[in-house]
C-alpha positions in Angstrom: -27.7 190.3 -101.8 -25.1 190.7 -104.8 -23.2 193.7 -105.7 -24.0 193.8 -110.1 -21.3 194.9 -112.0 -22.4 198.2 -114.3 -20.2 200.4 -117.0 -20.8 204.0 -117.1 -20.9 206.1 -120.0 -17.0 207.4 -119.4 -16.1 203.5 -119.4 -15.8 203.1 -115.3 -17.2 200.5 -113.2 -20.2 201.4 -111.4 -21.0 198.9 -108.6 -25.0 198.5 -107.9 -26.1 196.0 -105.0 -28.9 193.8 -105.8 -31.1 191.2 -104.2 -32.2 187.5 -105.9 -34.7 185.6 -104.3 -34.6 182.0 -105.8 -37.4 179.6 -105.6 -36.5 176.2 -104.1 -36.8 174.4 -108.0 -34.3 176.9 -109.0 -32.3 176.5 -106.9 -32.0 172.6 -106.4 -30.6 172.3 -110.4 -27.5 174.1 -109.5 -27.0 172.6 -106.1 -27.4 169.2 -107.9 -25.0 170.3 -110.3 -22.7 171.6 -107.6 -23.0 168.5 -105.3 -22.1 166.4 -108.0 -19.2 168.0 -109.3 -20.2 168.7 -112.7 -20.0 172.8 -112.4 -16.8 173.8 -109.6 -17.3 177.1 -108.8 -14.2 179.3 -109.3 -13.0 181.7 -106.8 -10.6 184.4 -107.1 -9.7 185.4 -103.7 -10.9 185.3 -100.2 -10.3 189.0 -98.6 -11.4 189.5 -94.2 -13.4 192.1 -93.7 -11.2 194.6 -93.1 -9.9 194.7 -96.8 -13.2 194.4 -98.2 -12.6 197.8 -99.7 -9.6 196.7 -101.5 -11.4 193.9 -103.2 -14.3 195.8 -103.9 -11.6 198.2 -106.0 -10.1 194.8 -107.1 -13.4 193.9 -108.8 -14.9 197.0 -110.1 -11.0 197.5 -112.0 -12.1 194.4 -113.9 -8.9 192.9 -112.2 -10.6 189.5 -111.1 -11.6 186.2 -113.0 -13.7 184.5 -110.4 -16.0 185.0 -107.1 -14.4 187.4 -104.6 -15.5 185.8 -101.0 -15.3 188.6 -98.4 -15.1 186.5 -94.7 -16.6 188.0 -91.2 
């Protein structure tokens, strides 16, 4: 499960969660590409749990220019 990033008509984030279910040949390209280290994925932060609310304003303010990774 993702959370998708939506505008509203007033020009606010709205956040909607969302679930992808990837088929193994789908997914194998990317983690090829990945393994390789022809695409690096980029990552903003890394936020624990407990200030998962923070980085959920973080994201839906447009603030961040890469994956936020919440940890458990």
């Amino acid at each position: 499960m993702g959370i998708e990033q939506r505008s509203d008509p007033e020009n606010r984030a709205e956040l909607k969660p969302f679930t992808s279910i990837g088929k193994r040949p789908d997914l194998l390209t990317p983690a090829d590409l990945l393994r390789t280290g022809q695409v690096t994925p980029v990552f903003d932060r890394t936020n624990p749990l407990e200030e998962a609310a923070d980085a959920l304003r973080c994201v839906a303010a447009g603030h961040t220019r890469g994956k936020v990774v919440i940890t458990v």
